[in-house]
C-alpha positions, 0 to 999 in steps of 0.5 A, a space after each residue: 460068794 467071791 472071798 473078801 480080800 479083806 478076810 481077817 488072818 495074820 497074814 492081813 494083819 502082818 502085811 498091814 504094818 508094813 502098809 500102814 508104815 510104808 504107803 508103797 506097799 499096795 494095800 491089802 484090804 478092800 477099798 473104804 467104800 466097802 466098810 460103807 455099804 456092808 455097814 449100811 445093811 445095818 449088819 453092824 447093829 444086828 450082831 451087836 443085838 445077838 451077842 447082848 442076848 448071847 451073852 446075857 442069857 439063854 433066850 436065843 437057845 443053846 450055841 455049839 462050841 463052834 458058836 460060842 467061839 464066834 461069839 467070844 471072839 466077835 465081842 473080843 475083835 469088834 466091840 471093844 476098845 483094842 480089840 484086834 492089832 492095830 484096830 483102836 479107833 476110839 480114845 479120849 479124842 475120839 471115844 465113839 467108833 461109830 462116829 469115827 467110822 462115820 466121819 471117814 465116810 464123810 471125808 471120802 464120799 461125803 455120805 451119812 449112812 441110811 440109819 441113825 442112832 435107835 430110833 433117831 434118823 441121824 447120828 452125831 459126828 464131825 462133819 469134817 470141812 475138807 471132804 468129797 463133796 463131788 464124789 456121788 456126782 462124778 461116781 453117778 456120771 462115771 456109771 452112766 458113760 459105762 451104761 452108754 458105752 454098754 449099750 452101744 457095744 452091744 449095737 451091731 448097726 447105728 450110730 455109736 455114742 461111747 465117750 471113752 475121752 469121758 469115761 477116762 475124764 470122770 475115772 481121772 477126777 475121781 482118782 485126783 480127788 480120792 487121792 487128796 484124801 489120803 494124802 500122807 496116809 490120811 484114812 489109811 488106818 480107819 480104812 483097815 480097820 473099818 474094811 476088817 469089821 465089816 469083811 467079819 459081818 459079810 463072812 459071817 453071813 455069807 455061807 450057812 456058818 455055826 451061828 447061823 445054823 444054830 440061830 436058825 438062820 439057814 438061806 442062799 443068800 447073804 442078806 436072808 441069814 442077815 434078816 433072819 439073824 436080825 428077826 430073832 432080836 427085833 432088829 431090821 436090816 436094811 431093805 435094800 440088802 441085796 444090791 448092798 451085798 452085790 455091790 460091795 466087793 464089786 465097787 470096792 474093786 472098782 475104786 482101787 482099780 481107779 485110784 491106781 489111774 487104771 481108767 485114766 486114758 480113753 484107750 483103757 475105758 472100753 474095759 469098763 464096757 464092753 463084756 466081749 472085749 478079747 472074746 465072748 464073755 471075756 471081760 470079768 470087769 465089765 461084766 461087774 459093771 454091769 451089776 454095779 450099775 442095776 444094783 446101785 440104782 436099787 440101791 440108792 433109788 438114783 437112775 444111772 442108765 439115763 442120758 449121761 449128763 456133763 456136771 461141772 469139776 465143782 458139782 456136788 452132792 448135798 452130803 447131808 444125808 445118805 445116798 442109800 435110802 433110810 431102811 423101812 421100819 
């Protein structure tokens, strides 16, 4: 598993400040996208089910002082209020991290998470009215001008249908209208707080670590240690894990990528799509996109390989609900 580059050290957290205070410094942290699919594992309630059983008995067996050190520093970063430099979210104003988090994600993406409160399908948040209505739109329709240009890289003979002039089109209204939000440092710090937790849950479960072994919770992948962790508290993850995990790092990546007016231009688009471009198998970026492509249809049940369609700059998605399917109980 690639690193986060959110990863938690003081480093990161020192390099924040300076981001926070002065937005010419380039971030550090993974894009807020990244806080949203990982959390959309559900990750973020199953550990809060373990340490409530950690913490309050031994039912869940003996912990290695390795894992108890997790444990501690776990409930003490994020699960509580000022829990790490620079992360309280929650005050008189804004008492409910969730629906802070929550909130973020609507502004940005206008996107809900697939899960609700327990056994409630939604959960209350403002709704704010200045948000991304288009967002999953533009996204979609970016992916399939690179699905299309994908294909047609491959032909060795025929007609060639890539749209670079597209690609750059939707890659500039998706950097105008992600850059509207964070106009003078909107979201900045949700952003690196949000990106922080859940870069914690992805390390968490993205090797054999001490609380994964002393729960029994051993496997080769990220989203197995996940169910396994949650199975030995009653909670599920999400069924769609898998394409969560895959697409989290890659898609964060992406968003940066596009937000710095990378893929403004059509002579930059051909990055997205063709694996070749400088050599076989030389292009890292497009071979992610690829994966961001199988693995967002998984994930969100939204078929982008189809025939590209041309939404209007005012198309929108509903934003009323989660783009990524509610997880089967």
């Amino acid at each position: 598993m690639v690193t986060p580059v959110g990863a938690l050290d003081n480093t990161t957290f020192v390099k924040a400040v300076s981001d926070v205070l002065a937005s010419a410094v380039t971030p550090t942290w993974h894009h807020l996208i990244y806080g949203y699919l990982i959390e959309n594992t559900r990750a973020y309630e199953i550990v809060e089910a373990l340490l409530n059983e950690l913490v309050t008995g031994e039912k869940l067996g003996q912990l290695s002082p390795a894992s108890h050190r997790w444990t501690r520093a776990t409930e003490e970063l994020m699960y509580r209020d000022g829990g790490f430099f620079l992360s309280s979210l929650t005050s008189f104003v804004r008492p409910d991290a969730r629906a802070t988090r929550r909130n973020a994600y609507h502004r940005m993406f206008c996107m809900d998470l697939n899960h609700g409160q327990g056994d409630k399908p939604t959960y209350p948040y403002v709704q704010a009215e200045a948000n991304n209505a288009s967002f999953v739109v533009m996204f979609e329709a970016l992916l399939r001008e690179v699905w299309r240009g994908y294909i047609n890289a491959r032909n060795t003979s025929g007609p060639n249908s890539a749209d670079d002039a597209a690609i750059a089109e939707y890659a500039s209204r998706l950097h105008q209208m992600l850059g509207d939000r964070r106009e003078r440092g909107n979201l900045t710090r949700e952003e690196y707080v949000i990106t922080s937790v859940m870069t914690w849950f992805e390390l968490t479960v993205g090797s054999d670590t001490p609380i994964v072994v002393d729960l029994q919770a051993q496997a080769t992948t990220p989203e197995e240690r996940l169910r396994k962790l949650g199975a030995r508290v009653g909670a599920t993850s999400h069924s769609k894990s898998r394409s969560l995990f895959e697409l989290a790092t890659r898609v964060s990546s992406l968003l940066i990528a596009i937000e710095s007016g990378a893929y403004d231009v059509p002579s930059a688009a051909r990055t997205l799509y063709d694996v070749n471009l400088g050599g076989i198998g030389a292009n890292p970026v497009a071979a992610d996109m690829v994966q961001t492509i199988i693995h967002w249809s998984l994930a969100t049940g939204h078929e982008v390989k189809a025939q590209p369609v041309q939404p209007s700059m005012g198309a929108s998605s509903n934003g009323s609900g989660a783009v990524i399917a509610a997880p089967a109980r």
